[in-house]
SEVEX-694465 format. One line per 2 residues: number of its first residue (from 1); their letters; for each residue x, y, z of C-alpha. Coordinates in Angstrom, 1 decimal, always signed. Example, Ala and Ser with C-alpha at 12.3 -4.5 7.8 and 13.67 -1.06 7.14 Angstrom:
SEVEX-694465
1	as	+12.3 -4.5 +7.8  +13.7 -1.1 +7.1
//
This chain:
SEVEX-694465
1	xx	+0.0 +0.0 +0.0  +1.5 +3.3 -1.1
3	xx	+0.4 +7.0 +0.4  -0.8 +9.2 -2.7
5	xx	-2.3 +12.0 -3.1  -4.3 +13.6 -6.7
7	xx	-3.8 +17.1 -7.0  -7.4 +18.0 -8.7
9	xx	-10.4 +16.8 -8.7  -12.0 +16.8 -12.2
11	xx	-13.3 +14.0 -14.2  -9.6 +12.8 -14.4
13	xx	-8.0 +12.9 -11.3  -11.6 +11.7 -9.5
15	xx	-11.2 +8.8 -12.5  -7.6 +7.9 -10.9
17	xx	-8.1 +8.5 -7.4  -11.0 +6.0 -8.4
19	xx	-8.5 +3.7 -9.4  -5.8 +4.0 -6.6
21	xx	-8.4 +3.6 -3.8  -9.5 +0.4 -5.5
23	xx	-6.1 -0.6 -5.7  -6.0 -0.3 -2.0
25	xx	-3.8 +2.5 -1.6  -4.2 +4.8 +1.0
27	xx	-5.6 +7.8 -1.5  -6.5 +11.5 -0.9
29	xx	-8.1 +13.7 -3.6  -7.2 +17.7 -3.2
31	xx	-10.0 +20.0 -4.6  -10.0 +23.7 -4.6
33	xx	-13.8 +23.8 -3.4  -14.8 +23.2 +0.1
35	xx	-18.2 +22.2 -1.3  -17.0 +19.2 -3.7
37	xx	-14.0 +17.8 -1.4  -17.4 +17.2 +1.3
39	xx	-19.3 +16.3 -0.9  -16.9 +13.1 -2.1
41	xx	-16.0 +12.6 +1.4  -20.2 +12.5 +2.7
43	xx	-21.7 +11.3 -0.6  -18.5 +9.2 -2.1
45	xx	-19.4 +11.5 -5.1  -18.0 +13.9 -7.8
47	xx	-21.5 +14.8 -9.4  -20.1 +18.0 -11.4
49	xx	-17.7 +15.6 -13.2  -19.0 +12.4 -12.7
51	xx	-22.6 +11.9 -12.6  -23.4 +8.6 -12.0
53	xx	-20.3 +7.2 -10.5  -20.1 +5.8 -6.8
55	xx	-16.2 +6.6 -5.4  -14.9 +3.9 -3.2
57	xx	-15.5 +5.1 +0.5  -11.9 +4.7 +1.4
59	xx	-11.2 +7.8 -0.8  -10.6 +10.5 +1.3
61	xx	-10.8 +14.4 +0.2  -9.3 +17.6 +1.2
63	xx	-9.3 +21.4 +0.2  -6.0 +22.1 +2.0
65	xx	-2.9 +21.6 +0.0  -1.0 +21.3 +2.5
67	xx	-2.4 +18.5 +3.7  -3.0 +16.9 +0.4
69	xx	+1.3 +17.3 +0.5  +1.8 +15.9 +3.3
71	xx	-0.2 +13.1 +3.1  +1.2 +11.3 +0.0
73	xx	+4.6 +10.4 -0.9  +3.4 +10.2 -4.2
75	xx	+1.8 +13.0 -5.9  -0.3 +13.0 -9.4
77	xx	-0.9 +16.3 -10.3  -4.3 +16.1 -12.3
79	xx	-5.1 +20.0 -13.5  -5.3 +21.9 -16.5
81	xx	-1.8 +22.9 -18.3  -2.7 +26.1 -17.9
83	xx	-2.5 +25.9 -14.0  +0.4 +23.9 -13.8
85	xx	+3.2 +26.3 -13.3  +0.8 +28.0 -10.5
87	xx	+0.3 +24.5 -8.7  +3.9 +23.9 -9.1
89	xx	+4.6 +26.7 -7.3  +2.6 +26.0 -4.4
91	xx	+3.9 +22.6 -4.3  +7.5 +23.9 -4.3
93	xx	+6.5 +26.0 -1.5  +4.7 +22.8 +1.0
95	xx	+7.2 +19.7 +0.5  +8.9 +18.9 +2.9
97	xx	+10.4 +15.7 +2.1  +11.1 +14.4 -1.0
99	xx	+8.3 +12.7 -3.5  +8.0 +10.9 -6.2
101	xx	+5.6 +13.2 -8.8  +3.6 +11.8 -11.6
103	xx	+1.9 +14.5 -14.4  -1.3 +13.3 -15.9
105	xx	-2.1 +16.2 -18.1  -1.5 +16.7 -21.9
107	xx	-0.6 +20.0 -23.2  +2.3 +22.4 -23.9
109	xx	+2.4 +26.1 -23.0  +2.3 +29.1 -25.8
111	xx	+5.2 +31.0 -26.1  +7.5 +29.3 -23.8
113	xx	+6.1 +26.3 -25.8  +7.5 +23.5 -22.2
115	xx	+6.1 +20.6 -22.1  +4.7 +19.8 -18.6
117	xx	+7.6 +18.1 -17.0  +9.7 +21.0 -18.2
119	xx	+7.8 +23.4 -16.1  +7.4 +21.2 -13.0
121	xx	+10.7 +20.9 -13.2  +11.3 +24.6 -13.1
123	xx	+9.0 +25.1 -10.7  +9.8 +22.2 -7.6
125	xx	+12.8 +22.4 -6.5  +15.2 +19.2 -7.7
127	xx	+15.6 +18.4 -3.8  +11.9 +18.3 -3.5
129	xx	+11.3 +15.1 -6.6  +12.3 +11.5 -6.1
131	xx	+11.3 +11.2 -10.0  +9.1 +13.1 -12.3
133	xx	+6.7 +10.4 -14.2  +4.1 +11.3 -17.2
135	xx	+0.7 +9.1 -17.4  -0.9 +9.4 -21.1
137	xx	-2.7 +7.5 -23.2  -6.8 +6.8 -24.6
139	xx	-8.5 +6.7 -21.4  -11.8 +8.5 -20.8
141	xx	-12.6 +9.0 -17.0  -16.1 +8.3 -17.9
143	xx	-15.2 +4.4 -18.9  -12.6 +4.0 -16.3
145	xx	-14.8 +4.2 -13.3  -17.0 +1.8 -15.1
147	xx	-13.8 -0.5 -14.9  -13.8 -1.0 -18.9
149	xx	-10.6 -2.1 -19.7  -8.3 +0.7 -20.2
151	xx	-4.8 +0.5 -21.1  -2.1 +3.7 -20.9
153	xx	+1.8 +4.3 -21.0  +3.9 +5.9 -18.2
155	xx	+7.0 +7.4 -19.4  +10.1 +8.8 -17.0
157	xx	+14.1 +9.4 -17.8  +13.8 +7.3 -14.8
159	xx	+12.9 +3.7 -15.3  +12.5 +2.5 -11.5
161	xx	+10.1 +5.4 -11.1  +8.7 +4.5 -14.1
163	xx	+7.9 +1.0 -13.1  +7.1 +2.3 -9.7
165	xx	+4.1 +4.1 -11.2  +3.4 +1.1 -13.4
167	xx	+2.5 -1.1 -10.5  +0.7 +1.5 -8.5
169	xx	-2.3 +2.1 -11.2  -2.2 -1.2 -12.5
171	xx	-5.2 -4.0 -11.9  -7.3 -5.8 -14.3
173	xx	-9.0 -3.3 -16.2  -6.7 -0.3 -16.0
175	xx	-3.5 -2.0 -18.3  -0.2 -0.3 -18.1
177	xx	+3.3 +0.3 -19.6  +6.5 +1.7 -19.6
179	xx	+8.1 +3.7 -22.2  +11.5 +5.7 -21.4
181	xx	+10.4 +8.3 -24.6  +9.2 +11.3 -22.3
183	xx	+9.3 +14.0 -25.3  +7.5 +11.6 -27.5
185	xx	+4.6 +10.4 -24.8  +4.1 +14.6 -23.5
187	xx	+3.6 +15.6 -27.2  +1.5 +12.9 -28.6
189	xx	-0.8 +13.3 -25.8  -0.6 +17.4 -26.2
191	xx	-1.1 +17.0 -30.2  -3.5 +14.6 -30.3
193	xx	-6.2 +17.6 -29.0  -5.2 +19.9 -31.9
195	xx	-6.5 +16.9 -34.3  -9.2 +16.1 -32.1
197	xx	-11.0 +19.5 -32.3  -10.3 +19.4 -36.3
199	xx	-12.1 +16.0 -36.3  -14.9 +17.3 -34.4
201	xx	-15.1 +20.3 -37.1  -15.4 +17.9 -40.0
203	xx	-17.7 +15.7 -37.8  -20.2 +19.8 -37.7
205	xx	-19.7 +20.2 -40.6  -21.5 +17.0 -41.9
207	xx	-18.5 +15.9 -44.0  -18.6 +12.3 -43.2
209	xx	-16.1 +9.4 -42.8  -13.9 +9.9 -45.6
211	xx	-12.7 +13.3 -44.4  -12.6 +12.1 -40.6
213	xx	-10.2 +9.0 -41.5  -8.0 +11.1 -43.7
215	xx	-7.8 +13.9 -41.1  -6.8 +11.8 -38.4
217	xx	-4.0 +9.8 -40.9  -2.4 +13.1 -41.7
219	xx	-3.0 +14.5 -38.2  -1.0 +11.1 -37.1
221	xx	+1.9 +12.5 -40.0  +2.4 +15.9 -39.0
223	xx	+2.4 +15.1 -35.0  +5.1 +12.1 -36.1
225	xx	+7.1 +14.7 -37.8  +7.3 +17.1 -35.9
227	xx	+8.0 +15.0 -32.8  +10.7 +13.4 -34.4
229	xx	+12.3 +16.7 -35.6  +12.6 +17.6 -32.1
231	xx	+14.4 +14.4 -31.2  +10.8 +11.9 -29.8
233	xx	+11.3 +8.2 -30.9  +8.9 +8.0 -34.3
235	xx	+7.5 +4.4 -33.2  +5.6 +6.1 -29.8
237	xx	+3.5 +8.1 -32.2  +2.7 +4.6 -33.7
239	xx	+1.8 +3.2 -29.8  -0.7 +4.3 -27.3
241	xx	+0.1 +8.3 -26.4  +0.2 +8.5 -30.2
243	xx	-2.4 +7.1 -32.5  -4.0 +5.5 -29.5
245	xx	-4.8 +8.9 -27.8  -5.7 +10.1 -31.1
247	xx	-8.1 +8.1 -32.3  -10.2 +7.9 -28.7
249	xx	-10.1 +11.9 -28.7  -10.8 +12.4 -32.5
251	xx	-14.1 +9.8 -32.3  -15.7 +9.8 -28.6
253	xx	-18.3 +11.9 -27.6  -16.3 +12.1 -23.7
255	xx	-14.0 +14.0 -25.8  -14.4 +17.5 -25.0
257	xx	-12.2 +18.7 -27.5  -14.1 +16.7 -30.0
259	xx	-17.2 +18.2 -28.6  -15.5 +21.7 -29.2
261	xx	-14.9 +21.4 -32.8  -18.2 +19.7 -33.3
263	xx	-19.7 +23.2 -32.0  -17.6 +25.5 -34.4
265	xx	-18.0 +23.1 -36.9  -21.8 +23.5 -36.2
267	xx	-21.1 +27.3 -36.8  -20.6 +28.7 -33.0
269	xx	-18.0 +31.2 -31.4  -15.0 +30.1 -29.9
271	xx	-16.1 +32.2 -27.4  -19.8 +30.4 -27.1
273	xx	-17.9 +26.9 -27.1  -15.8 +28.1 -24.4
275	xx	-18.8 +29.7 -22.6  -20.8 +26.2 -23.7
277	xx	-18.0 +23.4 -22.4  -17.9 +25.0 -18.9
279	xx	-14.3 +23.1 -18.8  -10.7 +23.6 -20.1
281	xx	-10.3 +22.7 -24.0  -6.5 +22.0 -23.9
283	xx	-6.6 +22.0 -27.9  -7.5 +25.6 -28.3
285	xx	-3.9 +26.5 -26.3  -2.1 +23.8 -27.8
287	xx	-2.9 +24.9 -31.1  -1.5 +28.2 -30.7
289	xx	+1.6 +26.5 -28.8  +1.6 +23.9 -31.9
291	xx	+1.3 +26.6 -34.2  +4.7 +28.4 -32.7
293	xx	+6.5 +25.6 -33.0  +6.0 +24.3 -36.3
295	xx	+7.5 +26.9 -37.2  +10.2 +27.3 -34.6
297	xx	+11.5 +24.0 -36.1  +10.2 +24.9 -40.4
299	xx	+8.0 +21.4 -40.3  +5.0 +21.3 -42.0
301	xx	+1.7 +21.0 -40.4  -1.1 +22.1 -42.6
303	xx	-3.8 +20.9 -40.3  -2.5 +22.9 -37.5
305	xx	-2.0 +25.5 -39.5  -5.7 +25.5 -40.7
307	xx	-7.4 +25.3 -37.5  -4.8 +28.2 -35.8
309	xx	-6.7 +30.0 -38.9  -10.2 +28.8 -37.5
311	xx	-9.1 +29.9 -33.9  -7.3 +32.9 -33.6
313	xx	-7.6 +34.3 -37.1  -11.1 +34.9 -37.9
315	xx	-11.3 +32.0 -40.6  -14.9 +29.9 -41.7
317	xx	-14.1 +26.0 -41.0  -15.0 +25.4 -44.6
319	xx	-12.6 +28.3 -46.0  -9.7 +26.5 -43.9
321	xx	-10.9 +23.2 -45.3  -11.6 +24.2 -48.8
323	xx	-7.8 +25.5 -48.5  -6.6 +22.0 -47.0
325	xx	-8.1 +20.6 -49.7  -6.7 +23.2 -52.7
327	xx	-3.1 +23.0 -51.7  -0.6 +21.9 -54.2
329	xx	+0.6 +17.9 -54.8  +2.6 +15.9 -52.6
331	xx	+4.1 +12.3 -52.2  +2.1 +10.7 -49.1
333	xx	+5.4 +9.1 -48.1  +8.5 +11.8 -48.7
335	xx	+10.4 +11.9 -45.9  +7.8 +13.6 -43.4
337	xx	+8.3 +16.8 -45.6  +4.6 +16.9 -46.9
//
């Protein structure tokens, strides 16, 4: 029995606390409202995330950080991207002893364009981490706490933390590997959401299967070259935080960037889906953050490209498709250069 405790209590995190408490770990959840931490610990509960899903009673929950620290030696850090650096800080600030810290968010930041380790690691103190660990892969809260089998990658420049966080999660329905490729795992699980919402834009827009399979193939191509201009090993893109994560986010209606595009597709605001959702859509940052570094590193990524124009530049869905579709010829197979 291991001593953990998730930082955040959305679907996610509730979805993994789910999983550690059934695992018999001794489990605390840390939420930022008073309201929802009681309600989990009275009602074994998360309603706002998780509507019809009964939490194991031995989950316990808190709205004190602190006490969320010094509870577990293990920490899984389970909020948006954009408040990582923020709750990075405040975790710098409340360990006390040394833990072993696992990341189960996908995104990268604009303009600084870190991946999530990178800023955890600038923001805790090296004395502070036994190990920073990432957790990607497809895995919908929703069918996790119905135990539907569920497999996912951990990744780690440090194996034995790696396997460490392997055996914690792992049980029969929630399947797990290791995979040393950190850079590659953090950006096909960022990636993955820019493709998503541009799947649930064809999927407004009424355009069918056709344009969905071929938009997720190339989506698949320009993440795989672009990771592997940056160094990532091509075959995860291949594996489960690649075209795994892809295909789950690009097709599932627990997808919220899917559910996203689907509304802009549908001919709404970014600004009434963002109202709509009620939640963080990582995609719309990490499109911008994709955007900057395609062409921080001159690789081509015309999808990315198109839906930056959809987002942030005032572009109709069917004006960045019908340009998708217009561009000039190019060998499906040449070198990742098309």
């Amino acid at each position: 029995m291991k001593k953990v405790s998730v930082i955040g209590a959305g679907s996610w995190g509730t979805a993994l606390a789910f999983v550690l408490a059934e695992n018999g770990h001794d489990c605390l959840i840390w939420g930022r409202r008073q309201e929802q931490t009681t309600e989990i610990n009275e009602q074994h509960t998360n309603k706002a995330y998780l509507k019809n899903c009964r939490l194991p009673e031995s989950l316990k929950a808190s709205s004190d950080l602190g006490q969320a620290v010094e509870h577990g030696d293990i920490l899984v850090i389970a909020v948006p991207t954009k408040g990582m650096r923020e709750i990075g800080s405040q975790l710098n600030d409340l360990i006390r002893q040394p833990k072993l810290i696992v990341h189960v968010s996908k995104g990268i930041e604009p303009d600084s364009l870190k991946r999530i380790t990178e800023m955890l690691a600038e923001e805790i103190r090296p004395e502070a981490r036994e190990g920073l660990v990432v957790l990607s892969g497809p895995s919908h809260a929703e069918e996790v706490v119905l135990r539907h089998p569920t497999t996912v990658t951990v990744a780690s420049e440090d194996e034995e933390a790696a396997k460490t966080i392997q055996t914690l999660f792992m049980n029969s329905y929630f399947r797990v590997y290791t995979n040393e490729d950190v850079l590659g795992v953090e950006l096909g699980g960022a990636l993955k959401n820019v493709i998503a919402l541009a799947a649930g834009i064809t999927d407004g827009l009424n355009y069918g299967d056709n344009a969905k399979a071929a938009l997720i193939t190339r989506g698949l191509a320009e993440i795989t070259r672009l990771g592997v201009k940056m160094g990532a090993n091509p075959s995860t893109f291949s594996g489960l935080a690649g075209m795994g994560d892809l295909i789950v986010t690009s097709n599932s209606v627990h997808s919220r960037n899917w559910k996203a595009g689907n509304m802009l597709g549908k001919g709404h605001s970014l600004a009434e889906v963002t109202e709509g959702m009620g939640m963080v859509i990582e995609g719309v940052r990490t499109t911008k953050a994709a955007h900057q570094l395609a062409k921080q590193y001159d690789v081509s990524m015309p999808l990315t490209e198109a839906l930056f124009s959809v987002l942030f530049e005032g572009h109709e869905p069917k004006e960045a498709v019908d340009w998708l579709m217009n561009r000039g010829k190019k060998n499906e197979t040449d070198d990742f250069s098309n």
